[in-house]
C-alpha positions as CSV (number, residue, x, y, z in Angstrom):
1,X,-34.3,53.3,50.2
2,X,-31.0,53.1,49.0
3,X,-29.9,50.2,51.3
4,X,-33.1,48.4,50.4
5,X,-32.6,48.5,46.8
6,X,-29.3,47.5,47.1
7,X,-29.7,44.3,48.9
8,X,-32.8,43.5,46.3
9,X,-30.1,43.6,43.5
10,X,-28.0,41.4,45.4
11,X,-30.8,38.9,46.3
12,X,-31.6,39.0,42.3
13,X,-28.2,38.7,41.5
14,X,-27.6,35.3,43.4
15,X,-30.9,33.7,42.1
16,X,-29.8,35.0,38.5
17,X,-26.1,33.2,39.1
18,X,-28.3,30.3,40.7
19,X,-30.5,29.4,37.9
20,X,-29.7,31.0,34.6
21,X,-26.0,31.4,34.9
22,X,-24.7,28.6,36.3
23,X,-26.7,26.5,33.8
24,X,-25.0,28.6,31.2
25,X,-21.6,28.2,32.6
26,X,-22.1,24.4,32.8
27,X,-23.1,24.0,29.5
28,X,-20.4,25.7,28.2
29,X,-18.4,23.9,30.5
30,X,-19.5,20.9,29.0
31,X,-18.5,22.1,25.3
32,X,-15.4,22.9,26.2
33,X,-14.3,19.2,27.7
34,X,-16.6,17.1,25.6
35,X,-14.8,14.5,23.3
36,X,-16.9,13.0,21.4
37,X,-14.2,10.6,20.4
38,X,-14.3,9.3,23.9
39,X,-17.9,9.1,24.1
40,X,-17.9,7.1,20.8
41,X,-15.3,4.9,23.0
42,X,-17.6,4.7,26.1
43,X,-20.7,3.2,24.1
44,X,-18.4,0.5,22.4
45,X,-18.7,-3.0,25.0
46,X,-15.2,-4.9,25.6
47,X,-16.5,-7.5,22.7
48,X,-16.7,-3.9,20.2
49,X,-13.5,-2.9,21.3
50,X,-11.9,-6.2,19.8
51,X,-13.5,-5.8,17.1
52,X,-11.9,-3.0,16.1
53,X,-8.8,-3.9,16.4
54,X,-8.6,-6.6,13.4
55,X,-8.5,-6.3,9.7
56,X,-9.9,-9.2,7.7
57,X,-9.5,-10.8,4.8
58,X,-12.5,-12.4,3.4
59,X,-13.1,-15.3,0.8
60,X,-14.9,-15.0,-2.8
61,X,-15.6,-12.1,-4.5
62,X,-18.7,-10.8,-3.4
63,X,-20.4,-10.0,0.3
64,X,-21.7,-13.4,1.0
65,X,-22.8,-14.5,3.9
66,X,-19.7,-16.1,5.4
67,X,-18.3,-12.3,4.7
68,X,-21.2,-10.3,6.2
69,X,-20.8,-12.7,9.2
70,X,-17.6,-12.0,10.4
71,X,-18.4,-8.4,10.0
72,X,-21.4,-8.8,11.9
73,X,-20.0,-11.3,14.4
74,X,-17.0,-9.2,15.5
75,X,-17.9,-6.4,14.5
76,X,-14.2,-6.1,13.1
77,X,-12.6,-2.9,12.3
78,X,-11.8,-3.2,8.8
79,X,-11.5,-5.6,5.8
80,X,-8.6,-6.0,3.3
81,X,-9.2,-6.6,0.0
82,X,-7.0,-9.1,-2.1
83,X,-6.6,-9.6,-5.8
84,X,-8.6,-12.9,-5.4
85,X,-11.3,-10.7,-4.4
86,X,-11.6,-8.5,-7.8
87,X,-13.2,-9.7,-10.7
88,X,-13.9,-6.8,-12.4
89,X,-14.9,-3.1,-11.9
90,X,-18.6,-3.3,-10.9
91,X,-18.0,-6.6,-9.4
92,X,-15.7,-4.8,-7.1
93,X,-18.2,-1.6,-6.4
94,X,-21.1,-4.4,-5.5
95,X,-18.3,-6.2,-3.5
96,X,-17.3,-2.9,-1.2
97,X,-20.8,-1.8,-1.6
98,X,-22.1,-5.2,-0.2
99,X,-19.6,-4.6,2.9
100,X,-20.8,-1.6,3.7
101,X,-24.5,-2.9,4.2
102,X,-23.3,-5.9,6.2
103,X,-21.7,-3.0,8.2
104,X,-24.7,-0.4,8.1
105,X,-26.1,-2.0,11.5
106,X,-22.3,-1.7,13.3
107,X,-21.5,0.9,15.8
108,X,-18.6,1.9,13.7
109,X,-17.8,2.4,10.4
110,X,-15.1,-0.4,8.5
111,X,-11.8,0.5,7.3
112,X,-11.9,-0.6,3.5
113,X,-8.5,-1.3,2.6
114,X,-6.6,-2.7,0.0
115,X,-2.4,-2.8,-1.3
116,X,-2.6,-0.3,-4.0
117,X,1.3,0.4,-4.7
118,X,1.8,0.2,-8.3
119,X,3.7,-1.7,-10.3
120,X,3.5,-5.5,-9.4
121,X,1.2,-4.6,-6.7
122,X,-2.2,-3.6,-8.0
123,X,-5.3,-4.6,-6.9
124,X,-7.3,-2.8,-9.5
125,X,-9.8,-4.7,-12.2
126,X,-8.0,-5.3,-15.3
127,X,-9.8,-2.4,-16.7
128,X,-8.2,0.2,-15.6
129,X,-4.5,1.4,-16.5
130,X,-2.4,0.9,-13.7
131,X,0.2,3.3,-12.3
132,X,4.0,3.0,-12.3
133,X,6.2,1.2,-9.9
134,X,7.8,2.9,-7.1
135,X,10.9,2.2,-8.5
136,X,10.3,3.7,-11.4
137,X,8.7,6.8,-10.1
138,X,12.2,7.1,-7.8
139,X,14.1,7.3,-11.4
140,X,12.5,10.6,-11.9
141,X,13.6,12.2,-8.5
142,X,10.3,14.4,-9.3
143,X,8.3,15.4,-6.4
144,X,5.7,16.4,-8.1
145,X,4.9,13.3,-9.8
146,X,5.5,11.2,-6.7
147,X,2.6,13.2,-5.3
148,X,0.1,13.2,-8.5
149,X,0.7,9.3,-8.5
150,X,-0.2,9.0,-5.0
151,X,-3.7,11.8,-5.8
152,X,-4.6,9.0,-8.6
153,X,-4.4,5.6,-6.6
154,X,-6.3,7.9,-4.2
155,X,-9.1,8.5,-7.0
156,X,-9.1,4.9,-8.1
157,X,-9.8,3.4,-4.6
158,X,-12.2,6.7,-3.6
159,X,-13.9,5.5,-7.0
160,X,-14.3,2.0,-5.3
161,X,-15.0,2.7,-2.2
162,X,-12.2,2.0,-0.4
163,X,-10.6,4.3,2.2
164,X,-7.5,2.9,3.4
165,X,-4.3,2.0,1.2
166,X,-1.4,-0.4,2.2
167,X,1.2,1.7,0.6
168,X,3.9,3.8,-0.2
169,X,6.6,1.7,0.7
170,X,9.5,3.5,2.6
171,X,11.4,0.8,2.3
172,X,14.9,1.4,1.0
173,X,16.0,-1.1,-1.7
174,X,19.5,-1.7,-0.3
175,X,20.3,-5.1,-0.8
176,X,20.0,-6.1,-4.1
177,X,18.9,-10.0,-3.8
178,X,16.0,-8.7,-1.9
179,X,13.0,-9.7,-3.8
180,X,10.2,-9.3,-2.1
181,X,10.9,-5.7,-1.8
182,X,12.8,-4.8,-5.6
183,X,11.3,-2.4,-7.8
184,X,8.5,-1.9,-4.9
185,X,11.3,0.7,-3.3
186,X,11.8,4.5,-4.9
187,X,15.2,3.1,-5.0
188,X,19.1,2.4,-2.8
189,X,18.8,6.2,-2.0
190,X,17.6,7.1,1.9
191,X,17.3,11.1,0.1
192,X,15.2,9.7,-2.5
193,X,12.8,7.4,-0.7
194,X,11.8,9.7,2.4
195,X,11.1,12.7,-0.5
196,X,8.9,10.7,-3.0
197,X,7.4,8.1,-0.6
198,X,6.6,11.4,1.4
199,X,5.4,12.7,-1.4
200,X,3.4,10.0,-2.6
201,X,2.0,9.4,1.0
202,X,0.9,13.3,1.1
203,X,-0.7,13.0,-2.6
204,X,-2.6,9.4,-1.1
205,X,-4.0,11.7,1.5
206,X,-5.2,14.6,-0.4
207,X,-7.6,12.4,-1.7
208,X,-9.2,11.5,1.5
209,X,-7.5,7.8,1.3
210,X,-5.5,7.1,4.6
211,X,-1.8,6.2,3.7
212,X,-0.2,3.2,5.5
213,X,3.5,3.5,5.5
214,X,5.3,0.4,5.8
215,X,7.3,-1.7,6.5
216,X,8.6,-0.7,9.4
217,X,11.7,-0.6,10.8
218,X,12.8,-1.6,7.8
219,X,12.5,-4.5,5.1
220,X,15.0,-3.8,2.2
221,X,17.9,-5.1,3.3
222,X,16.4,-8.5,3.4
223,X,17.2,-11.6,1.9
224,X,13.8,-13.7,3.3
225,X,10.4,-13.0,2.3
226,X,8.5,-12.6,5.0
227,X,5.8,-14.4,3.1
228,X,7.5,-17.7,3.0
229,X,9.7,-17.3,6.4
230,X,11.3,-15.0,9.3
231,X,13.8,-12.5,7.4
232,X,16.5,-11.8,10.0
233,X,18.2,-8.2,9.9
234,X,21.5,-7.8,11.6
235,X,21.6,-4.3,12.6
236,X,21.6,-2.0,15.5
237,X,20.1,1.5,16.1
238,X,22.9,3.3,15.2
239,X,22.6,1.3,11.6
240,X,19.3,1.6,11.0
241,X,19.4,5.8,11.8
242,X,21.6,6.1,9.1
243,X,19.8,4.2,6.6
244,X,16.3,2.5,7.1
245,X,14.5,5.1,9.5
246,X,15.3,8.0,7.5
247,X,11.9,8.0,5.4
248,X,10.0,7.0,8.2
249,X,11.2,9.6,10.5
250,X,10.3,12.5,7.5
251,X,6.7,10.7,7.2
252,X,6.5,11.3,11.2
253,X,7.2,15.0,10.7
254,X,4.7,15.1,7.8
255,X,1.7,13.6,10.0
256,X,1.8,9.9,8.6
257,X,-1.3,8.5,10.2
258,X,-0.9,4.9,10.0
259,X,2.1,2.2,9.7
260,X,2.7,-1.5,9.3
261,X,5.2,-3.2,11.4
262,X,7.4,-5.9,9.4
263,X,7.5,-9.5,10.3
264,X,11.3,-8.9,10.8
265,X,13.7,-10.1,13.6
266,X,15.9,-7.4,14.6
267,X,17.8,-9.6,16.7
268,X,20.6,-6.4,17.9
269,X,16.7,-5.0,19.4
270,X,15.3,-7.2,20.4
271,X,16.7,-11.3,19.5
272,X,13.5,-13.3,20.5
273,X,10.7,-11.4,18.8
274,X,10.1,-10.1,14.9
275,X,9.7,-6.4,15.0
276,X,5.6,-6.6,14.5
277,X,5.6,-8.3,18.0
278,X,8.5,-6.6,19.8
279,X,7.6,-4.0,22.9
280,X,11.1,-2.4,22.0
281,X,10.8,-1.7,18.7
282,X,7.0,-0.4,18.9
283,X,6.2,0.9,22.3
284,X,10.5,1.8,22.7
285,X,11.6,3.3,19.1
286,X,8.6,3.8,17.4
287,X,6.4,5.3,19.9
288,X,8.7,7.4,22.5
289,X,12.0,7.2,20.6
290,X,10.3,8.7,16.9
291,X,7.3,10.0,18.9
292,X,4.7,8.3,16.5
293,X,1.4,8.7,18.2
294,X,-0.5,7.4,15.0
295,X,-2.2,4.0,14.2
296,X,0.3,0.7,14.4
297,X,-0.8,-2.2,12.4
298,X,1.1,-5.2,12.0
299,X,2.1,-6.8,9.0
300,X,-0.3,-10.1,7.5
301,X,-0.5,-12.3,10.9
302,X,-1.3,-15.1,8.7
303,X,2.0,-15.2,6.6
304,X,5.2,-17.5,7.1
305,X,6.8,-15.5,9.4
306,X,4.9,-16.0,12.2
307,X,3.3,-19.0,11.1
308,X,6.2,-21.2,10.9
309,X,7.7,-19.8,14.3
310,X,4.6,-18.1,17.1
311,X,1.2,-19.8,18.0
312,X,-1.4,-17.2,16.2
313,X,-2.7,-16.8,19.5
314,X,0.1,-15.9,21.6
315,X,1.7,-13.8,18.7
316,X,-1.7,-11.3,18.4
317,X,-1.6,-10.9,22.2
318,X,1.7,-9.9,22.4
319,X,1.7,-7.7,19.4
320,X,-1.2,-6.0,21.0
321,X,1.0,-5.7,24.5
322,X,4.1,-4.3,22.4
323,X,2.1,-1.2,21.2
324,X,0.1,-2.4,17.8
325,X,-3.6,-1.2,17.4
326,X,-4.5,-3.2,15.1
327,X,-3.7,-6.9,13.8
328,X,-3.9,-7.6,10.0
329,X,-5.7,-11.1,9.8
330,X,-5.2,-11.6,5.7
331,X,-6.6,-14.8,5.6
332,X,-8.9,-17.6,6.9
333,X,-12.0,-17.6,9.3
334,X,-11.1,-19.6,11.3
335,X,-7.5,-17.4,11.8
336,X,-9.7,-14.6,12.5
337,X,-11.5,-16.3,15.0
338,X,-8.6,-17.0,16.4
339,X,-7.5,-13.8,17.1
340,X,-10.4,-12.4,17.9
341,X,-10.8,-14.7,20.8
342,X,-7.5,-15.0,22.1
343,X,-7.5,-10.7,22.2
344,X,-10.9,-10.8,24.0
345,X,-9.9,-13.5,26.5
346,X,-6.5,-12.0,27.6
347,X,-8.5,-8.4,27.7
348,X,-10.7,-10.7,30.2
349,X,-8.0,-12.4,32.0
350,X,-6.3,-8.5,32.0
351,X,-3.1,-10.2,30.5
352,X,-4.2,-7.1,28.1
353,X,-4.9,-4.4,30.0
354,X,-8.4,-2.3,29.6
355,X,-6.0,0.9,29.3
356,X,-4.4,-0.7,26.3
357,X,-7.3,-1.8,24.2
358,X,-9.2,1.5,25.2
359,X,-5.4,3.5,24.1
360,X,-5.8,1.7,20.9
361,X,-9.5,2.2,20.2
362,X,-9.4,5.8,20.9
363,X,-6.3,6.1,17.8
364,X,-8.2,3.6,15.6
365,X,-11.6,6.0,16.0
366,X,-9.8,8.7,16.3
367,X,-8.5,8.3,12.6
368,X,-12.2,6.9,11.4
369,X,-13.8,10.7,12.2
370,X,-10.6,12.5,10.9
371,X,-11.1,10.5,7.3
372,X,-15.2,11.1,8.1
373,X,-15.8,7.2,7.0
374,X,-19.6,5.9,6.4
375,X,-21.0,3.2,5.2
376,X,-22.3,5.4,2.0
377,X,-22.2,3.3,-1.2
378,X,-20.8,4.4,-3.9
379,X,-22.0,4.6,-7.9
380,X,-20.9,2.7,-10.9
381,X,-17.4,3.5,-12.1
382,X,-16.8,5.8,-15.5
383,X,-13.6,3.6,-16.4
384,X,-12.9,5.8,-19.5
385,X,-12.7,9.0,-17.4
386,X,-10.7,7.2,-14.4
387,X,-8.1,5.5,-17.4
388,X,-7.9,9.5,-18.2
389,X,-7.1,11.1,-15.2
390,X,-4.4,8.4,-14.4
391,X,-3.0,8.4,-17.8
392,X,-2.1,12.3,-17.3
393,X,-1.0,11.4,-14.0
394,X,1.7,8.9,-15.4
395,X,2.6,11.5,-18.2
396,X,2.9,13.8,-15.8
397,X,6.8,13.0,-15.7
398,X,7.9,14.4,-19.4
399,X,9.6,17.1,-16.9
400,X,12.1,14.0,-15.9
401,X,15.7,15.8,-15.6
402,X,18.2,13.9,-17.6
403,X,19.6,12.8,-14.7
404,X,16.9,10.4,-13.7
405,X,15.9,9.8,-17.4
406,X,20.2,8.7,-17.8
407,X,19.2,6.3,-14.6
408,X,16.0,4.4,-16.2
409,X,17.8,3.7,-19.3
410,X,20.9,2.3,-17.3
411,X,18.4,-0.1,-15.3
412,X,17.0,-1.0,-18.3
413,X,20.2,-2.2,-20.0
414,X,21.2,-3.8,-16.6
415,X,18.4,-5.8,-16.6
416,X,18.6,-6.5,-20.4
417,X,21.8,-8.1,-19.9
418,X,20.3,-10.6,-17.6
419,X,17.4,-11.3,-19.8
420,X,15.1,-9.0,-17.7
421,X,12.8,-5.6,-18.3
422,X,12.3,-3.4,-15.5
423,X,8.9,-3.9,-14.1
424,X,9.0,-7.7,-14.0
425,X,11.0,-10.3,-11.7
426,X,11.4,-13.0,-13.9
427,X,13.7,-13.2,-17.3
428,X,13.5,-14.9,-20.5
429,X,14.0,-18.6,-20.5
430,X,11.6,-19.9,-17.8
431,X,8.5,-21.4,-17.5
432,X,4.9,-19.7,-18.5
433,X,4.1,-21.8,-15.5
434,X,5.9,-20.0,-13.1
435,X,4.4,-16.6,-14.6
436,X,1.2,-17.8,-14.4
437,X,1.9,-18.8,-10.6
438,X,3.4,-15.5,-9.8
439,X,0.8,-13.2,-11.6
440,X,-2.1,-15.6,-12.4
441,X,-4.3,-16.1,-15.8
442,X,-3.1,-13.9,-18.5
443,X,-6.2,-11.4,-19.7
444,X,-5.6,-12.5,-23.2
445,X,-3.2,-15.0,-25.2
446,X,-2.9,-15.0,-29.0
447,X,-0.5,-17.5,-30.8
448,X,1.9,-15.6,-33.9
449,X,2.5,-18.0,-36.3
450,X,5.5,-15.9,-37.7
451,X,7.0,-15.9,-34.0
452,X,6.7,-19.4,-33.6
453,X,5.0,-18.6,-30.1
454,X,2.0,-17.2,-28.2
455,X,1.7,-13.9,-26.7
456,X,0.2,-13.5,-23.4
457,X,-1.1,-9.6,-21.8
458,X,-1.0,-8.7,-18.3
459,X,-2.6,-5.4,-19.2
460,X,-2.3,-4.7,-15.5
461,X,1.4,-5.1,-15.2
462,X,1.7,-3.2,-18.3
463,X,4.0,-6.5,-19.1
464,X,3.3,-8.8,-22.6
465,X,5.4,-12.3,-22.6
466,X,5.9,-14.8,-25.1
467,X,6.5,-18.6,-24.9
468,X,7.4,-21.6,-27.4
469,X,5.9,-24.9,-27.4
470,X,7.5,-25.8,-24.6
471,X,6.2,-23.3,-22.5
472,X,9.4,-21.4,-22.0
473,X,9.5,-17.6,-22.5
474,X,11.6,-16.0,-25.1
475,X,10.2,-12.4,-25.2
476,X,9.2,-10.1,-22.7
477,X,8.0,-7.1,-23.0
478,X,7.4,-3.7,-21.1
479,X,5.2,-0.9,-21.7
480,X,5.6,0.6,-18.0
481,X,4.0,4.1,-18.2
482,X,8.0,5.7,-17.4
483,X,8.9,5.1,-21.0
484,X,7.0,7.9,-22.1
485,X,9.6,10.0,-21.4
486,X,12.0,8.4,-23.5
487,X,13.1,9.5,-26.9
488,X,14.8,7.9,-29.6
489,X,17.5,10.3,-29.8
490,X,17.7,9.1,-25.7
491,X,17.8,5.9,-27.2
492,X,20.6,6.5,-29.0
493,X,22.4,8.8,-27.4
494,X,22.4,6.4,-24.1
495,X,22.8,3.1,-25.8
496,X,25.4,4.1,-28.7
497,X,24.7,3.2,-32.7
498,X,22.3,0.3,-32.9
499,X,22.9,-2.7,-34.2
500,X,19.6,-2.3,-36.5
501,X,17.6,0.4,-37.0
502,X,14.0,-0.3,-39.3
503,X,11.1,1.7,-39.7
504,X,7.7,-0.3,-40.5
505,X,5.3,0.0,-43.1
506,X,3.0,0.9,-40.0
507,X,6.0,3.9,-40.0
508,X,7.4,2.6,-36.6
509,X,10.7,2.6,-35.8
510,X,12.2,0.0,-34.1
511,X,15.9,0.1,-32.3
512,X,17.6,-3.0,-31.7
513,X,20.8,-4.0,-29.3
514,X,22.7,-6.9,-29.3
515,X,23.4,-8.5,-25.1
516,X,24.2,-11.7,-26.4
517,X,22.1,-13.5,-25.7
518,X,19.7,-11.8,-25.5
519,X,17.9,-8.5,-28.0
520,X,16.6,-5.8,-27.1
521,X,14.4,-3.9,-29.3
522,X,12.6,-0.2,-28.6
523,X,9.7,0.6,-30.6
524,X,8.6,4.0,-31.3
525,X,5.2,4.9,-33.1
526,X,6.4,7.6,-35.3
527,X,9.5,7.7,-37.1
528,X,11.3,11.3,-35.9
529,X,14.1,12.2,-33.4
530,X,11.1,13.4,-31.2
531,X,8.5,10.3,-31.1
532,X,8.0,8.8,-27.9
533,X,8.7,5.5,-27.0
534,X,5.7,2.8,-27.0
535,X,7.2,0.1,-25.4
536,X,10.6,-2.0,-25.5
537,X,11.2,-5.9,-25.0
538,X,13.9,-8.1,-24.1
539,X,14.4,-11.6,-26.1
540,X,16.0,-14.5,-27.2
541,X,15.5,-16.5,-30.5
542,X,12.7,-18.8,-30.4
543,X,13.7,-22.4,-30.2
């Protein structure tokens, strides 16, 4: 009886194992290995996969058809948004709104992303109060404000409905005739930049915004604009380990998601290719050298750079076989056509291997689930409660140490000397014409009669100018969010007795200093040792 019973539970045993347990077992099997990243990948066709790995530009300032198009046509990976493209705030919610419905039928959802540094560069609507330049954020050495900066661009864009920003720039500003980077850098420090550009990437990415640091390897010891041509960079690896990679190798260790390649020929790496197009630099020092197993996008594939020296064609391809996900397409249908084709036939042709695209696909949708994007719209903007929270953002930096606040005021009487304030690149004595080309239409211009000129606001640039009949400028002035920290007994403690010193009948205080030529005047609401500077300018008599 025994025996008998025993071989029945053994018999029972096997069918159980058969048909309930090995089910069990293979469903949790599956649950285990299941990647649903990879099955995302596996439903995308070759045509989706190229689609994914472009950024667009698009034309006009609302989702028209040409727009909605190329979404739908190549079902692209992302847009980029321009300052052409922004009108004004709701403008821009119907605009990123509008994208996301052209998109709603799309496998995937789009990056929505936009240059949102600060500064010079802001994309915003005029409306709201932009946020200091990097430069100027570097002068405080303050980690903390790096970072709240970097949480309030991330609100802004959030607000908008972007979810991707071209910024912070890790660039260090060590060559001074290097425009195109300038006050765009934390500063000449490597210490400095790789702590607040971290910082400012980390506070970018606490508000669900994905943080593109760029330009890698390197752009600020430049004397070309990549815009306009191919900026050469004579340096090896040795050089650029002791200077350039420094903040990029601290965003590494700090999870940096996502960086642009630079349009820059390295010519000690690699002497026939720029960097954005080079297998050494990407798939040699960025990927195995710095370990960066991130997102790679290259720089604007549509500026000089490339323009004046590659076919569009052959340059995308091979930035794609050097180790870039994704190619930035800023401008023109027909470029992105371009592209688009020229990726899909060489993924045809295998001169781009399947492996490749599917290596890069997997990153780009990799990054798309971590950041949880939709196509959810999102509601009108409250611009008096968004101009709030950035407003204590760019106070936040009363807490300056005097070391940093002794460095602002230097750079401000440097530049004073040359006719200059610190969060513009052009000086008293030129044309309106060549502001107006460099920053567009002013928001609003008002002649003075007792100046003898016409004021101009560029609310966004925190930056008023005046000019004379003749157009040319003979004021500029700066009320960059930094000066908030600055006192007049700063004033006068830094700059020495003043050569006038006249409160108004409005009870502000104005402090003037003589750089002949040139004057330059801080004004300060209230008339105490305490009161907080408004703004300052830099001048020239009126002619």
């Amino acid at each position: 009886m025994k025996s008998l019973t025993t071989k029945l539970f053994v018999v029972i045993s096997i069918v159980f194992l058969i048909t309930g347990c090995e089910i069990n077992i293979d469903k949790h099997t599956k649950n285990i290995n299941s990647d649903p990243v990879q099955e995302e990948l596996n439903k995308l066709t070759l045509a989706e996969k190229i689609g994914q790995m472009i950024i667009s530009g698009i034309d006009g300032s609302s989702a028209t058809t040409d727009a909605a198009n190329l979404i739908r046509q190549y079902k692209l990976g992302g847009l980029i948004l321009f300052g052409g493209n922004v009108k004004s705030d709701s403008q821009l919610v119907n605009l990123t709104n509008g994208i996301k419905t052209a998109n709603s039928k799309n496998k995937v959802p789009l990056f929505i992303s936009v240059d949102q540094e600060g500064g010079r560069v802001n994309r915003m609507p005029a409306t709201v109060i932009n946020t200091p330049r990097a430069m100027s954020i570097g002068q405080t050495q303050n980690d903390k404000y790096a970072y709240n900066i970097g949480k309030v661009i991330a609100k802004e864009l959030t607000s908008f409905g972007f979810n991707v920003d071209f910024a912070p720039v890790l660039d260090i500003q060590s060559n001074p005739k290097n425009t195109v980077i300038g006050d765009r850098s934390f500063g000449s420090n490597s210490s400095v930049v790789s702590k607040l550009g971290v910082m400012m990437m980390k506070g970018i990415r606490s508000g669900n915004i994905i943080p593109v640091i760029k330009h890698f390897p390197g752009h600020g010891d430049t004397f070309t604009d990549s815009h306009l041509d191919l900026p050469v960079v004579d340096k090896g690896i040795a050089s650029l380990n002791q200077l350039e990679l420094i903040p990029f190798r601290n965003a590494f260790k700090n999870q940096a998601d996502m960086v642009m390649v630079a349009h820059i020929l390295m010519k000690k790496l690699d002497s026939k290719y720029p960097a954005s197009m080079s297998k050494t630099v990407i798939t040699g020092l960025l990927r195995k050298q710095l370990g960066f197993n991130g997102v790679v996008i290259t720089d604007d594939m549509t500026m000089g750079a490339i323009t004046k020296h590659y076919n569009l064609k052959d340059a995308a391809v091979r930035a794609v076989n050097a180790g870039c996900d994704m190619i930035l397409v800023g401008h023109g249908k027909d470029n992105v056509s371009t592209v688009y084709n020229s990726l899909y036939e060489a993924a045809k042709n295998h001169t781009i291997k399947e492996d490749t695209i599917d290596k890069s696909v997997y990153r780009i949708l990799s990054l798309k689930r971590k950041y949880e994007l939709t196509n959810h719209h999102v509601p009108p903007v409250n611009i008096t409660k968004l101009n709030s929270q950035i407003e204590r953002a760019n106070s936040y930096s009363s807490s300056t140490n005097s070391s940093a606040k002794a460095s602002l005021l230097k750079d401000i009487a440097t530049k004073a000397k040359k006719g200059e304030i610190i969060n513009a690149e052009f000086h008293v004595g030129i044309t309106m014409d060549t502001v107006r080309k460099e920053w567009g239409k002013e928001e609003t211009s008002d002649y003075v009669a007792a100046a003898k000129g016409t004021f101009s606001t560029y609310r966004k640039k925190h930056v008023v100018v005046a000019y004379n009949k003749e157009h040319l400028l003979f004021e500029i002035r700066s009320f960059d969010p930094i000066l908030r920290n600055v006192t007049v007994e700063d004033i006068k403690s830094n700059f020495g007795l003043p050569n006038s010193d006249i409160t108004t009948e409005n009870n502000e205080e104005i402090i003037s200093y003589s750089y002949r030529p040139y004057t330059v005047k801080f004004v300060f609401p209230n008339h105490n040792q305490q009161a907080i500077l408004d703004h300052y300018s830099v001048s020239s008599p009126p002619k």
